[in-house]
C-alpha positions in Angstrom: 35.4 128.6 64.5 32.7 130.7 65.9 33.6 134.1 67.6 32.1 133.0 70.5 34.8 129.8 70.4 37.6 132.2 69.8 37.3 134.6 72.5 35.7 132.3 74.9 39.0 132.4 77.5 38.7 135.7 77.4 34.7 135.8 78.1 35.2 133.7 80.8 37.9 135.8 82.4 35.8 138.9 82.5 33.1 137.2 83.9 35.2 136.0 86.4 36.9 139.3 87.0 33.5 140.7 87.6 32.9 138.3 90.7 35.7 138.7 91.9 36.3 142.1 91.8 40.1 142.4 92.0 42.6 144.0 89.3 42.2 142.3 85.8 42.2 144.3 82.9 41.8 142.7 79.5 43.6 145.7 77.2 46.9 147.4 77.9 46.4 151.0 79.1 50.0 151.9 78.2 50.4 152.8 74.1 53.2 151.3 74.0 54.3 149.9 70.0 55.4 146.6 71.8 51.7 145.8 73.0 49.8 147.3 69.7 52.8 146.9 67.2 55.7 148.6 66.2 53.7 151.1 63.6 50.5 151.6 65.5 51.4 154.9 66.5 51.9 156.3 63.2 49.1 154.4 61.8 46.6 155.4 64.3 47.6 159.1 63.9 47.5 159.0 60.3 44.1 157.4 60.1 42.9 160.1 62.1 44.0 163.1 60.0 42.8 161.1 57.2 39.6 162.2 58.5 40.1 165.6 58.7 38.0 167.4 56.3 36.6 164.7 54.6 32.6 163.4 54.2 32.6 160.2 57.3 30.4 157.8 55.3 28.7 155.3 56.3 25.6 154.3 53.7 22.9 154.0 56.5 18.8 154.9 55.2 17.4 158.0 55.1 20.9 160.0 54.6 20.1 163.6 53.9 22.6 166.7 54.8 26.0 166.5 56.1 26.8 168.0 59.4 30.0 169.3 60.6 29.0 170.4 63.9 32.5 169.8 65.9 35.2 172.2 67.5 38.0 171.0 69.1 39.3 172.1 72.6 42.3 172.1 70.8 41.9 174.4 67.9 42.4 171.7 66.0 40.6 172.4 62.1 38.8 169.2 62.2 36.3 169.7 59.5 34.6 166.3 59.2 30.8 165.7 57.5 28.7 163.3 58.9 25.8 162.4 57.1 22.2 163.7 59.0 19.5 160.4 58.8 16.1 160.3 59.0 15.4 159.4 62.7 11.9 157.3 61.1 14.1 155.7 58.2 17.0 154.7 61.1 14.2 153.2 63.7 12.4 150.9 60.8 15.8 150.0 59.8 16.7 149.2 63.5 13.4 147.1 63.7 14.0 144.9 60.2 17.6 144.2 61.6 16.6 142.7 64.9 14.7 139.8 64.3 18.2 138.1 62.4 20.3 138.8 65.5 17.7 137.7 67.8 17.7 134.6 65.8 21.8 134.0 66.2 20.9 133.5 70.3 23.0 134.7 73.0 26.0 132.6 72.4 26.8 134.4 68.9 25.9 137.9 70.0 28.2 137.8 72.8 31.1 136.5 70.5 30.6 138.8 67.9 30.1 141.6 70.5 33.7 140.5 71.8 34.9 140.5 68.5 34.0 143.9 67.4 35.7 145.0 71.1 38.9 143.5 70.0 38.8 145.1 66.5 38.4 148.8 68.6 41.4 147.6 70.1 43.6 147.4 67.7 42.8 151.0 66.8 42.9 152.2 69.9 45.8 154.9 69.0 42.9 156.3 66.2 40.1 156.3 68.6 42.7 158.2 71.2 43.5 161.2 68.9 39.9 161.3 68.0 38.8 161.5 71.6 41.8 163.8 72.2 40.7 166.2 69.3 36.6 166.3 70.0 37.0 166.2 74.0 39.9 168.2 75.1 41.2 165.4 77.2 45.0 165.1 77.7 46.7 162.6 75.6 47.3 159.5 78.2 43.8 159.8 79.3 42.6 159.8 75.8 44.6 157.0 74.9 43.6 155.2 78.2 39.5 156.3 79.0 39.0 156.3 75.0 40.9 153.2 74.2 41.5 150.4 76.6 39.7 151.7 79.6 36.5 151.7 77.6 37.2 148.8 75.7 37.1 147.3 79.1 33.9 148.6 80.6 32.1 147.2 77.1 33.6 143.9 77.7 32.2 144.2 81.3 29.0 144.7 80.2 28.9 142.4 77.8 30.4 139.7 80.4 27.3 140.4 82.7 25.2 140.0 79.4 26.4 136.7 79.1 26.2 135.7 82.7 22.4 136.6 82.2 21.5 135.1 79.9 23.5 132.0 79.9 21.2 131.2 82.7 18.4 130.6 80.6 17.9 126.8 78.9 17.1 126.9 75.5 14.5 123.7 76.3 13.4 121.9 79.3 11.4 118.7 79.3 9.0 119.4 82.1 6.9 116.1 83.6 4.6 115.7 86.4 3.5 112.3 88.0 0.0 111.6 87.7 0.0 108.8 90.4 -1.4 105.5 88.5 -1.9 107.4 85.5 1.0 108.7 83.2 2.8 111.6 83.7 1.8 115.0 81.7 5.2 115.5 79.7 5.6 118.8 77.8 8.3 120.5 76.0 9.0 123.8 77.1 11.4 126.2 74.9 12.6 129.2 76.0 13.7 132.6 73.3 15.5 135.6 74.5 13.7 138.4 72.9 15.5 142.1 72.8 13.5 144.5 74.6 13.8 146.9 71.2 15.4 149.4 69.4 18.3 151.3 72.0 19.0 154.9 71.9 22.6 155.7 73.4 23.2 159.0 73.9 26.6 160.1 74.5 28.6 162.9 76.0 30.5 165.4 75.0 33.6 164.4 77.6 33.7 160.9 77.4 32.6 159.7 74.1 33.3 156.2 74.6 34.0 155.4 78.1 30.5 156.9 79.0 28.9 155.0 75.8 30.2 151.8 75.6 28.3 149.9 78.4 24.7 151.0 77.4 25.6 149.9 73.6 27.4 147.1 73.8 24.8 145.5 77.0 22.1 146.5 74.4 23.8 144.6 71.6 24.8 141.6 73.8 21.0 141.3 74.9 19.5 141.1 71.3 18.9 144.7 70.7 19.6 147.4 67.8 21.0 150.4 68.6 21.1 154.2 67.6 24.2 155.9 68.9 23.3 159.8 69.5 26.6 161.1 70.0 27.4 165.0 71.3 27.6 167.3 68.5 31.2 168.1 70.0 32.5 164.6 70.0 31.0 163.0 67.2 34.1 161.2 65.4 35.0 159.0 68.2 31.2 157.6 67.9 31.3 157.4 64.3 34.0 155.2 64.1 32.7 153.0 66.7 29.8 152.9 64.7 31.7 152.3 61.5 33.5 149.1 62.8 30.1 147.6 63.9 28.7 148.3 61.0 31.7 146.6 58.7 31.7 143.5 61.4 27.8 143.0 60.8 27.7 143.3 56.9 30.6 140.8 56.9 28.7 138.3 58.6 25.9 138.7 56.4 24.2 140.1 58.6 21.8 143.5 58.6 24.5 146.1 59.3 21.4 148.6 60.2 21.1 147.3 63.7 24.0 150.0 64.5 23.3 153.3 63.4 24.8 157.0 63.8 22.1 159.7 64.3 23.6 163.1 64.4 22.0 166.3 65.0 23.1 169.4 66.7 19.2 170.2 67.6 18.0 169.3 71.0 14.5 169.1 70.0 15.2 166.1 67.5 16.6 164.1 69.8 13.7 164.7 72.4 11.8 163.8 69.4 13.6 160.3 68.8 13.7 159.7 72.3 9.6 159.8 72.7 9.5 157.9 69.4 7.2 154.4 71.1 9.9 152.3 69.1 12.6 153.6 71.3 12.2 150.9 74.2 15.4 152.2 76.1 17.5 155.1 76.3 21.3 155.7 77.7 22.4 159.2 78.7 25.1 160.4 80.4 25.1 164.4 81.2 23.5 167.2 82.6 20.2 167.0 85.1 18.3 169.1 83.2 18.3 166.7 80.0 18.6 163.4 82.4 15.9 164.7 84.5 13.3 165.6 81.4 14.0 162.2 79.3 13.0 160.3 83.0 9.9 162.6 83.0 8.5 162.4 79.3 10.1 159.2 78.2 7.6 156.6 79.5 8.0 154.3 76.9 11.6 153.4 77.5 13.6 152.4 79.6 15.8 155.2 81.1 19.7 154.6 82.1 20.6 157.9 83.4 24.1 159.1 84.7 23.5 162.6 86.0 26.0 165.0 87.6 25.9 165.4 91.0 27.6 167.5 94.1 30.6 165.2 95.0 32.7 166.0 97.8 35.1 165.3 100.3 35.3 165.5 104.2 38.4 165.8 105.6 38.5 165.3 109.4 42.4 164.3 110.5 44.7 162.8 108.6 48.0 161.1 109.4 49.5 161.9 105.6 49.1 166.0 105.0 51.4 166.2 102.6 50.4 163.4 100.5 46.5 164.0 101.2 46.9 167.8 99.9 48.6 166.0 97.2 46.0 163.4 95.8 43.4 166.2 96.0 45.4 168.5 94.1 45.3 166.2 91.1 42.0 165.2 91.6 40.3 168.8 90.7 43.1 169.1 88.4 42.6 166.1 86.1 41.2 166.7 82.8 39.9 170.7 84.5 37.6 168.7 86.5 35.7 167.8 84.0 34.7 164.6 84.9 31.3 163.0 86.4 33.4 161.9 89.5 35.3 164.7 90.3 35.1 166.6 93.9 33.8 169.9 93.7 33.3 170.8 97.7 35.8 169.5 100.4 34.2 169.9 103.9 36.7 171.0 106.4 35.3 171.8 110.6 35.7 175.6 111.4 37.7 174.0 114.5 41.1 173.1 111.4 41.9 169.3 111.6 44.6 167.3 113.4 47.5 166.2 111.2 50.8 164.4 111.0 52.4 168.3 110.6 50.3 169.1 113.7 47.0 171.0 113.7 46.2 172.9 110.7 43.0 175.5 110.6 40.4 176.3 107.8 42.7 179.1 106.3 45.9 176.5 106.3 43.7 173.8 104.2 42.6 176.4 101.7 46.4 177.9 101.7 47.8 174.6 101.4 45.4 172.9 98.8 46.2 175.9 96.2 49.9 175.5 96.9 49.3 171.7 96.2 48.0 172.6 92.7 50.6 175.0 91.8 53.2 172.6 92.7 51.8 170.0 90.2 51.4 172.8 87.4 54.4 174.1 88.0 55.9 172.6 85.0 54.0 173.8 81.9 54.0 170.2 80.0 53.0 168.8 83.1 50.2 170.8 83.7 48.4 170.4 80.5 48.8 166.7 80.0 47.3 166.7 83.3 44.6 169.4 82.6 44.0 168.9 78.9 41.6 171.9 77.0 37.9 173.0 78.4 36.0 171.1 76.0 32.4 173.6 76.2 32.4 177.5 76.2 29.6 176.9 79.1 32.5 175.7 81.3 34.5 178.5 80.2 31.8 180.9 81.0 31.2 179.0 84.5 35.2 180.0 85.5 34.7 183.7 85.0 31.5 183.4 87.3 33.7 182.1 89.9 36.5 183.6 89.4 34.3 186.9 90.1 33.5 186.0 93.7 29.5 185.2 93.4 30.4 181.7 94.5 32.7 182.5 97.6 35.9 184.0 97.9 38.4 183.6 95.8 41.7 181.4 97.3 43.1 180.3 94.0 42.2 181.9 90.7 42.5 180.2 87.4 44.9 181.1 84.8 45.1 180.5 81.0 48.0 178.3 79.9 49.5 178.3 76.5 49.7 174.8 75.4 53.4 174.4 74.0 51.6 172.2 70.7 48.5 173.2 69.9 48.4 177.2 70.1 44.5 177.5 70.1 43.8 175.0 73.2 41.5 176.4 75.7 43.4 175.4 78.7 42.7 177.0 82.2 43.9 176.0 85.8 41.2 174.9 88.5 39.9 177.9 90.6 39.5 177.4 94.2 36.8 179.0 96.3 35.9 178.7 100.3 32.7 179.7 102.0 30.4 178.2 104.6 28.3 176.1 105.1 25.5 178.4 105.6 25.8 179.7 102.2 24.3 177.0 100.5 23.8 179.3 97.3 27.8 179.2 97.2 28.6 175.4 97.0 25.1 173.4 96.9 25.1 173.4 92.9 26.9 171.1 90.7 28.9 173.7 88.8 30.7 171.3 85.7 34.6 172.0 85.5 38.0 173.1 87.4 36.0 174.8 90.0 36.1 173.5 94.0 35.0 175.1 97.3 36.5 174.5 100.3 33.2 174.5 102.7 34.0 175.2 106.3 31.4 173.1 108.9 31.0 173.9 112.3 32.1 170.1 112.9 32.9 166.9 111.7 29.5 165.1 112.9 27.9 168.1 110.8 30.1 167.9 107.8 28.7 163.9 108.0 25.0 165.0 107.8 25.7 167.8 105.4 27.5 164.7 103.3 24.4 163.1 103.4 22.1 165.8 102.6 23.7 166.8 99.8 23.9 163.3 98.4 20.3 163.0 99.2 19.0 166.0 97.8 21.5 166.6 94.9 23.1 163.5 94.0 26.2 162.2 93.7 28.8 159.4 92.2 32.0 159.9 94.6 32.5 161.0 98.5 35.7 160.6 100.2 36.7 160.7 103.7 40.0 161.7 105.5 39.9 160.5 108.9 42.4 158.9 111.6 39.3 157.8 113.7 37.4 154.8 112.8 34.8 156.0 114.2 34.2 159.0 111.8 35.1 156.6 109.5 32.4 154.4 110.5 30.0 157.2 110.4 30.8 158.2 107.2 30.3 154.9 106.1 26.9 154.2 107.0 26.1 157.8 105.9 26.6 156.7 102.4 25.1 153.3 103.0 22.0 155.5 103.9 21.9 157.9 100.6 23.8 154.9 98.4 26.6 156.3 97.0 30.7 155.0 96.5 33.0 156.1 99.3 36.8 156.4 99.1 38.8 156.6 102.4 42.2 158.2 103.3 43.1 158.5 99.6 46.9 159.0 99.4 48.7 157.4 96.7 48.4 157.0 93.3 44.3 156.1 93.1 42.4 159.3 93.1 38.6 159.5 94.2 37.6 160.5 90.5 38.9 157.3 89.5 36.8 153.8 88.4 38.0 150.3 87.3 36.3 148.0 85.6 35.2 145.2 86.8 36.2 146.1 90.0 34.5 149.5 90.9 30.1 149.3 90.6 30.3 153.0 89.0 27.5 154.6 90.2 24.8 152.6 92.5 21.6 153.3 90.9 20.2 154.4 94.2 20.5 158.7 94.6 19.7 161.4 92.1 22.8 161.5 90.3 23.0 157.5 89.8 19.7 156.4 88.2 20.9 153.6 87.4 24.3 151.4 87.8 26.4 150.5 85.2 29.1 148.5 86.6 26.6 145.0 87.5 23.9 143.1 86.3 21.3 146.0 86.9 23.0 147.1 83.3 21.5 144.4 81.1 19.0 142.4 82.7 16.1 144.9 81.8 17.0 145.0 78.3 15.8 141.5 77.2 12.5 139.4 77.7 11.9 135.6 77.9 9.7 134.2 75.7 8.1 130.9 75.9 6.4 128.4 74.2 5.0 125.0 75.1 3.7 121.7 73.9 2.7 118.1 74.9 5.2 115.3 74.4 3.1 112.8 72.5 4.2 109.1 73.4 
């Protein structure tokens, strides 16, 4: 039985899911020993720290050096060597692998992409440790964004992969009448043809939720791919890569179409990414990078997933409590440092009308920091929620803050001790306020637990700041707190106009830094921080060509 065959229900589902758009999920988010089996725990730990300190090999061309450039959030001694390839020796490799997995056709790929999903699956308690380790997330969202919840947004992609291609014939038989005379017949065949060798680059927060689409939609479509992964969060990668690699070979095919290329100098990537037989290029990160591979990178196609100024405008709301509430654990989860995660919330100079009666400028700010010392109030609650500032550069960004250069100072953040690993770097969001005249203040993305609240001298102007700042900045997420539909309707078509996802009146247990797959089109493709989506078709049907031939029928 084919791979395709075997996991064809489950093909089908997610393609379905993904018109749909409802709740399906094809992996359990919960690590529970019922779902993954009774010793998966212990295994999955025990594979990780079977890592620690040890060479990761993985036999691909051109192997040179060993690096060891990771250090955990965590203080964890991780110690792992990965071996450093020639970027010339990994792209002809790339190249002599392609023309066998073009050859398998769409149909294979897909099943064998699916396959190699369902094998990161079952290690899913591994891969969450080593995302845990390299990222500084909090356990549950490592388990959950580095396990299942990725797992998921590859399937997606390869789902819309499949719905792409599957579109295409292999052969049509194409005749036109000739009146008296007899028809012209011809033969027409049709070959899906990769665009080229991929270059993922990942990040050094979400090493496989942020990676997964752009490798497995460049797999799906008949491509080889290089997987750059962050210095920082290299291991989670390299077994990705590893599993790939072991699926391919045991097929008897070219395990070289996946490849590991670590480095912990900018200027070689920038050199692989101009390389002309890189024909696209994933990245998820900072603007400066996004910005200069979309400026030199003319030979590829660029998937770019920049950071951006989200934000929230809160106008009235009918659930104070419960508002202040969501928003508190939004800037708190993971120390903000997420793509989607609000860092200004627009408030009119005027307060706002609520279910607890009016509440002014200085009551929002008051009652937002009491929000997020109620949810840290227990320390084992606060840093599962927070996890451990996974770059220095974040670290550095707090102390700016937390001297007053961006605003002043409502909440400042505090270092926690994390009651299991002594040398985590874990901090508590600080929370600023300003106006909106001070653009200097709050009109820069500024990565981390850091928020202002901006005061507007109204709602209608907090809507055309919104829009501005999407406009000229970028975004991912907006949200809206509003008891009148027509701010609401305003604030719609404000973000139809600079294309970007809005949440409204988020109260419960779905927070605006939140995306599901198949559901949620993460990021639209259509404002600085969104250069392209990766939750539709937009994510795969540039990264293949259709080739035809043709021939007469002879009678």
């Amino acid at each position: 039985m084919s791979f395709f065959d075997r996991h064809q229900d489950l093909i089908e589902k997610a393609v379905q899911a993904a018109k749909v758009r409802g709740y399906w999920s094809a992996f359990s988010e919960m690590p529970s020993p019922k779902v993954y089996g009774e010793s998966a725990p212990a295994d999955g730990k025990a594979a990780f720290e079977l890592y620690q300190g040890q060479k990761f090999e993985l036999n691909q061309p051109g192997q040179g050096q060993w690096l060891s450039p990771e250090v955990s959030p965590y203080g964890v001694k991780l110690g792992v060597s990965y071996p450093k390839c020639d970027p010339q020796a990994l792209l002809d490799a790339a190249k002599a692998a392609m023309p066998a997995w073009q050859a398998l056709g769409a149909r294979e790929r897909v099943g064998l992409c699916v396959q190699a999903i369902t094998e990161l699956n079952a290690r899913s308690f591994e891969i969450a440790h080593a995302v845990m380790a390299t990222t500084g997330q909090g356990w549950m969202m490592a388990f959950q964004a580095g396990g299942p919840h990725a797992q998921d947004r590859a399937l997606e992609a390869v789902a819309y992969a499949w719905e792409e291609q599957s579109r295409i014939p292999a052969e049509a038989v194409w005749e036109k009448p000739q009146g008296k005379n007899p028809p012209i017949r011809m033969r027409k065949q049709f070959e899906i043809v990769g665009r080229g060798v991929a270059l993922v680059i990942g990040c050094g927060t979400f090493p496989t939720w942020n990676t997964y689409p752009g490798l497995f939609a460049a797999l799906a479509t008949g491509n080889a791919v290089i997987v750059k992964p962050h210095p920082h969060a290299v291991l989670p990668a390299a077994i990705t890569v590893r599993v790939l690699r072991d699926l391919l070979a045991a097929q008897g095919l070219d395990p070289n179409l996946v490849s590991l290329f670590v480095t912990d100098q900018p200027e070689q990537t920038q050199a692989l990414a101009t390389h002309p037989a890189v024909a696209s290029i994933d990245f998820t990160g900072s603007n400066a990078f996004g910005q200069w591979l979309m400026a030199h990178c003319k030979q590829a196609q660029v998937y770019a997933e920049l950071a951006g100024l989200n934000h929230v405008l809160i106008d009235s709301t009918s659930a104070y409590k419960a508002m202040m509430d969501n928003l508190a654990f939004t800037l708190c989860l993971y120390s903000g440092q997420m793509c989607t995660t609000t860092q200004a919330i627009l408030v009119p100079q005027g307060g706002i009308d609520t279910d607890e009666g009016p509440k002014s400028v200085q009551a929002v700010q008051t009652d937002l920091a009491a929000a997020i010392d109620r949810l840290l109030a227990k320390p084992e609650v606060a840093c599962a929620v927070l996890g451990a500032i996974q770059s220095t550069d974040t670290l550095a960004r707090i102390e700016t803050a937390q001297s007053g250069q961006w605003g002043r100072v409502v909440r400042p953040s505090a270092a926690l001790t994390h009651p299991e690993f002594a040398g985590a770097r874990v901090r508590t969001p600080v929370l600023l306020a300003c106006d909106a005249a001070d653009e200097q203040a709050y009109m820069h993305e500024r990565f981390g637990p850091i928020a202002s609240v901006v005061t507007v001298p109204s709602t209608e102007a907090g809507i055309k700041l919104s829009e501005r700042m999407v406009r000229e900045h970028g975004a991912l997420t907006v949200g809206v707190y509003s008891t009148r539909e027509p701010v609401i309707q305003a604030m719609t078509e404000a973000t139809w106009r600079s294309r970007v996802a809005l949440s409204i009146n988020l109260t419960g247990a779905v927070f605006v830094n939140q995306t599901a797959a198949y559901s949620d089109y993460h990021a639209t493709g259509g404002n600085p921080a969104a250069n392209a989506s990766y939750s539709d078709s937009a994510l795969v049907a540039n990264r293949f060509r259709v080739v035809q031939r043709r021939q007469h029928i002879q009678d």
